[in-house]
C-alpha positions as CSV (number, residue, x, y, z in Angstrom):
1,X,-8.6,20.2,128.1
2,X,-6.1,21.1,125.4
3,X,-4.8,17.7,125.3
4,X,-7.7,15.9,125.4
5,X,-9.3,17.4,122.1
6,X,-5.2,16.6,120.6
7,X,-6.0,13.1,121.6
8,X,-9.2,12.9,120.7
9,X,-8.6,14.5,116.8
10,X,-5.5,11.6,117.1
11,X,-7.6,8.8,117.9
12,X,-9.9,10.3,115.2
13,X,-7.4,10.4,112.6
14,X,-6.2,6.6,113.3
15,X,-9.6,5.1,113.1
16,X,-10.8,7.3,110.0
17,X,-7.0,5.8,108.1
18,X,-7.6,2.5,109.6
19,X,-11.2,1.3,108.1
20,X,-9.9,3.8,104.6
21,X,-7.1,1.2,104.9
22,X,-9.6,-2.0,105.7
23,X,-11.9,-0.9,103.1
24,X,-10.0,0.6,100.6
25,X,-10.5,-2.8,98.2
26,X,-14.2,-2.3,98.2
27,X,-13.8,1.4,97.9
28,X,-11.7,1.1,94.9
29,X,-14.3,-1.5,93.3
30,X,-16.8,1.2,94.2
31,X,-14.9,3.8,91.8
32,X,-14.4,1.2,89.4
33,X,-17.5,-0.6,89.0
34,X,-19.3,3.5,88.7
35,X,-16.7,4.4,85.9
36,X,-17.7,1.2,84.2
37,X,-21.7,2.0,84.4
38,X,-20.9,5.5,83.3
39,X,-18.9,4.2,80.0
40,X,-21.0,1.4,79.3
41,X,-24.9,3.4,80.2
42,X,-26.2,5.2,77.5
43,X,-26.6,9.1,78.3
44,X,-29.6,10.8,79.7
45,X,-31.9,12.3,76.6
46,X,-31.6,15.3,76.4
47,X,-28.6,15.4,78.5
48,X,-25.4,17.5,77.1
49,X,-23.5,14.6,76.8
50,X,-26.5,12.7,74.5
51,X,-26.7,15.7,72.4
52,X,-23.0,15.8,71.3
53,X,-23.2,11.8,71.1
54,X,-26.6,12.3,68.5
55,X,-24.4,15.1,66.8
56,X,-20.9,13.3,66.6
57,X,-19.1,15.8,68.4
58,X,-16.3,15.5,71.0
59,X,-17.4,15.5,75.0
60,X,-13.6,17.2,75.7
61,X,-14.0,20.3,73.0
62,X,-17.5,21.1,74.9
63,X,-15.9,21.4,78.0
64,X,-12.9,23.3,77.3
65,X,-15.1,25.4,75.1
66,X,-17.3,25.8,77.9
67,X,-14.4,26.9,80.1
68,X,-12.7,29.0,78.1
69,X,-16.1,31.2,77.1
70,X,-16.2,31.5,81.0
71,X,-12.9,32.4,81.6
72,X,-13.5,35.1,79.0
73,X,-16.5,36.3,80.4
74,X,-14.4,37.0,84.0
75,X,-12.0,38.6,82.1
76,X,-14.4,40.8,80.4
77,X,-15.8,41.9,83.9
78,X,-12.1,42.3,85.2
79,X,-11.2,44.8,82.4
80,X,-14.3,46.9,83.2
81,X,-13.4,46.7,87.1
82,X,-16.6,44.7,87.7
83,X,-16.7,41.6,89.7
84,X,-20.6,41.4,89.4
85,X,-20.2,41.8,85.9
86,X,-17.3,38.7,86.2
87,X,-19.7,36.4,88.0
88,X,-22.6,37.4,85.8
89,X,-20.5,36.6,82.4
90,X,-18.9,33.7,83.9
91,X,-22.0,32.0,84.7
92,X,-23.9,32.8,81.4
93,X,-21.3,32.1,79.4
94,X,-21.6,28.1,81.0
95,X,-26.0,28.4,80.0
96,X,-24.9,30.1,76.8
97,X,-22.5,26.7,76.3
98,X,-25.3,24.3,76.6
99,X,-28.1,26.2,75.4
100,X,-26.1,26.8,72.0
101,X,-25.7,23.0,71.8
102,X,-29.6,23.0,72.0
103,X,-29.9,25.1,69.5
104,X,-27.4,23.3,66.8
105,X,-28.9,20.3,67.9
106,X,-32.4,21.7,66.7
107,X,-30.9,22.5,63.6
108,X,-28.8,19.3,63.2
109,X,-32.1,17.6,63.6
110,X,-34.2,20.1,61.5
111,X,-31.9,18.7,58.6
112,X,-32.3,15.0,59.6
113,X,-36.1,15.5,59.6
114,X,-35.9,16.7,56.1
115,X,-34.4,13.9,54.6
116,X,-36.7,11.7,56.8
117,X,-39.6,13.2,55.3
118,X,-38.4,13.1,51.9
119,X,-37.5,9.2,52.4
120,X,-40.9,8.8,53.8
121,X,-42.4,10.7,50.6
122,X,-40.7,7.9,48.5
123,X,-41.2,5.2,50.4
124,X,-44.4,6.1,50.4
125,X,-44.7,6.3,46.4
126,X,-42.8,3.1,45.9
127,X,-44.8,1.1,48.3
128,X,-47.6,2.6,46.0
129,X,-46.4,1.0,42.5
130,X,-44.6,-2.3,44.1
131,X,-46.8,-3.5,46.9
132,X,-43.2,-4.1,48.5
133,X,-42.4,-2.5,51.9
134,X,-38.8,-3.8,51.8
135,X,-38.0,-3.0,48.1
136,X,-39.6,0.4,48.6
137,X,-37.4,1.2,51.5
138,X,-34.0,-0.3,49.6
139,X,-35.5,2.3,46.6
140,X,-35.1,4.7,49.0
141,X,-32.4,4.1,50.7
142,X,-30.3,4.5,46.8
143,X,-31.7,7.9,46.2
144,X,-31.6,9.4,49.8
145,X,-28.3,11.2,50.8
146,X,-26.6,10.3,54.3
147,X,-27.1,10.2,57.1
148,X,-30.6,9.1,56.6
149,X,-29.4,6.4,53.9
150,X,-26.8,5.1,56.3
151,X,-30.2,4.4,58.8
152,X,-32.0,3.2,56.2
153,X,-29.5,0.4,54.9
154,X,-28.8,-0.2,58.5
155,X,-32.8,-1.2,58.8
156,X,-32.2,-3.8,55.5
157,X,-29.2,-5.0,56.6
158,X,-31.2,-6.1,60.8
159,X,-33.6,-7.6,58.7
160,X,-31.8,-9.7,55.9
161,X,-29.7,-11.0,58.7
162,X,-33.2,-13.1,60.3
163,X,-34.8,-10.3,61.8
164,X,-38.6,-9.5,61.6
165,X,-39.5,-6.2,59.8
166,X,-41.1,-4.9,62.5
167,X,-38.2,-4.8,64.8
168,X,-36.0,-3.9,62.4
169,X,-38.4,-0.6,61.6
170,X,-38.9,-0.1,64.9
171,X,-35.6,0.2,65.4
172,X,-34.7,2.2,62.9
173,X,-37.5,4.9,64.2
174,X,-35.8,4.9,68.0
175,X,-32.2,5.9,65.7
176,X,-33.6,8.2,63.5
177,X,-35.1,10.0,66.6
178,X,-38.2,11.6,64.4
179,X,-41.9,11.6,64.7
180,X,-43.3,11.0,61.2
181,X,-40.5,7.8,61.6
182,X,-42.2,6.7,64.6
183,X,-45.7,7.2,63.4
184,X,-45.3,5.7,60.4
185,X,-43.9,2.6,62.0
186,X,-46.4,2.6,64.3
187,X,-49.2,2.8,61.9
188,X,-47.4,0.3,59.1
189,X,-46.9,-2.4,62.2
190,X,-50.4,-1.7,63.7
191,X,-51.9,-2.5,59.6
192,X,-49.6,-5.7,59.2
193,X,-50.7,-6.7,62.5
194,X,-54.7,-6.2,62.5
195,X,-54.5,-6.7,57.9
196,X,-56.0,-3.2,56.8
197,X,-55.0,-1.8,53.7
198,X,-51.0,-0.9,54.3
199,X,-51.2,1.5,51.1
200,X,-53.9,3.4,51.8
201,X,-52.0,4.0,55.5
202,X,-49.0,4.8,53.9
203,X,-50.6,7.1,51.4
204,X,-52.3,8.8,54.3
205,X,-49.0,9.4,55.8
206,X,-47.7,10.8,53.3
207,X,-50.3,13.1,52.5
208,X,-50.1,14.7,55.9
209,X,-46.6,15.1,55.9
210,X,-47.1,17.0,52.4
211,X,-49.3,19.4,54.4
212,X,-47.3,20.0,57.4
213,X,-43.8,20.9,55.4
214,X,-46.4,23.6,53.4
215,X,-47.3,25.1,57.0
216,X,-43.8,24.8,58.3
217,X,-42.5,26.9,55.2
218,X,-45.1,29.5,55.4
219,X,-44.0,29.8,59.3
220,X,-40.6,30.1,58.5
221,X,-41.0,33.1,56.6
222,X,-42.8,34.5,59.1
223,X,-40.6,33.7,61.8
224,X,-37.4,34.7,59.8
225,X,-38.8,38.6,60.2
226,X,-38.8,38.3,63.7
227,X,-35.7,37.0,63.7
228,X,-33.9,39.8,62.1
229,X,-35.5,42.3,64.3
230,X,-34.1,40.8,67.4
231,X,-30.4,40.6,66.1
232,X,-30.6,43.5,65.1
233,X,-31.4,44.1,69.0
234,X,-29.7,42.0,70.3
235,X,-26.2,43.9,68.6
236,X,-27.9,47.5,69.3
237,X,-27.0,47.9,72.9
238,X,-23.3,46.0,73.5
239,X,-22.4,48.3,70.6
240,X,-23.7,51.0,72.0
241,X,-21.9,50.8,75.4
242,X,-18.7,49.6,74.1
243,X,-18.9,52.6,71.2
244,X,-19.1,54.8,74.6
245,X,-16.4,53.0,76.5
246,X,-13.8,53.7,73.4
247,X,-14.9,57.4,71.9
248,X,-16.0,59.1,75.5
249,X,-13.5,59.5,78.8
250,X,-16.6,60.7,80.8
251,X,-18.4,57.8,79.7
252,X,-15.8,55.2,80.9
253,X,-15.3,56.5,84.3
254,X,-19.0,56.9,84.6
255,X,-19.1,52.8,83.3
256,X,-15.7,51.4,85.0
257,X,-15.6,53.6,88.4
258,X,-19.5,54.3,89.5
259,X,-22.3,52.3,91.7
260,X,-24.7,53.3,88.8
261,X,-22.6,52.8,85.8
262,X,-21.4,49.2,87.2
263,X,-25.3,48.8,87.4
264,X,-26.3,49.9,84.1
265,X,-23.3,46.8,82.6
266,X,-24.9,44.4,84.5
267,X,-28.4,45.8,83.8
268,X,-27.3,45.3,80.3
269,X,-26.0,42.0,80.5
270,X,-28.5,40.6,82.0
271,X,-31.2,42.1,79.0
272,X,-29.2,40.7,76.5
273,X,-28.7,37.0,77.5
274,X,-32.4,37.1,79.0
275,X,-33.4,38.1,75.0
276,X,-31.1,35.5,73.3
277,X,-31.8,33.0,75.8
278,X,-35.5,32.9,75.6
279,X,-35.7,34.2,71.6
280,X,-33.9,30.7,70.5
281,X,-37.1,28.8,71.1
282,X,-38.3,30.5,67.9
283,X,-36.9,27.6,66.2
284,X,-39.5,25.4,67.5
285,X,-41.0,25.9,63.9
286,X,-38.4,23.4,62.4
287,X,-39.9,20.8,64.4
288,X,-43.7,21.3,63.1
């Protein structure tokens, strides 16, 4: 019976390397022809890898910043003879990677929908005194600072070249990523296209963003209250346990060598990421 099952494994094995063999030409074009769709497709929205692309940063310093927090983390939980604590940390610290990204992307974007409203608010005024949508946006374009100018010369330079000002603003609001952009695309298309009044749209536009940067600021302050108080949380309890750890013996064995004080870490842990994790989306107001 033995040698049946050695023959059969044998004949296994020879079959399985002989169609690898046959087939390794298409397998190969397989792996090459996915590589090339992975390089030349655009990444998902929203995706880690479109974030850093929108922000300019570099894919290989995510991941080995991403490891190394990790590694840290199962460190941490090896010091403190812990291995829930190791898994725990380890496996935050990889959300804590991407959800920090999320949050600098929030603010990188905060900062670009600034200047985008404040081009818009020109735009706006020039279109007002010239009648000229494309002299109002190259107005803009020399007073507002980059990145938003770079977008904006971009948009003159697609339509100078023979492209229609539609598709070169519409365009320009798919790159700039930002929904007074896109609306007031939308609406300054929709009024060349059906011949309303394209000043008295613009004007309109402007108006409301005027309003919603007066409620975002009064949120802000709000908010920035909050804020504080959670830090200020947030910092209370890992300096507690780790002011225990370092002044009290009684304290450390009670931590590092029982059920309940192995507990009471991860207990902790978990709190604190839980907090940070879900307080981040009080940033929300930046995109009002």
């Amino acid at each position: 019976m033995t040698d049946v099952k050695l023959v059969s494994f044998l004949i296994f094995i020879f079959l399985g390397s002989l169609v690898f063999y046959l087939g390794r030409g298409r397998f190969t074009g397989f792996l090459e022809g996915y590589r090339r769709r992975q390089l030349l497709a655009p990444p998902a929205r929203g995706s880690a890898w479109y974030l850093l692309a929108r922000m300019g940063r570099s894919k290989e310093g995510f991941v080995l910043t991403t490891i190394f927090l990790a590694v840290l983390g199962m460190a941490a939980g090896i010091l403190l003879d812990n291995p829930a604590a190791s898994i725990l940390l380890a496996v935050f610290a990889v959300i804590y990677s991407y959800k920090k990204l999320e949050v600098d992307y929030r603010q990188h974007k905060a900062r670009m929908d600034e200047q985008a409203q404040a081009a818009l608010q020109m735009i706006a005024s020039l279109y007002d005194t010239t009648g000229d949508l494309v002299r109002a946006i190259e107005g803009a374009a020399g007073c507002i600072p980059a990145p938003m100018r770079d977008e904006l010369v971009r948009t003159l330079v697609e339509y100078r070249l023979g492209g229609s000002l539609g598709n070169a603003l519409e365009s320009f609001a798919e790159r700039a990523d930002n929904r007074d952009i896109d609306i007031f695309v939308k609406a300054v298309t929709l009024s060349e296209k059906y011949g309303t009044n394209t000043a008295e749209v613009v004007a309109e536009i402007a108006r409301v963003i005027r309003d919603r940067i007066t409620l975002r600021e009064e949120l802000k302050s709000e908010v920035r209250g909050q804020g504080l108080t959670i830090n200020l949380f947030l910092l209370f309890l890992p300096l507690t346990a780790i002011a225990l750890l370092y002044f009290s013996n009684e304290a450390r064995h009670v931590i590092t060598a029982t059920f309940f004080g192995k507990a009471v870490i991860c207990f902790i842990i978990l709190v604190e990421f839980l907090a940070w994790y879900f307080t981040r989306g009080l940033g929300v107001v930046e995109e009002l």
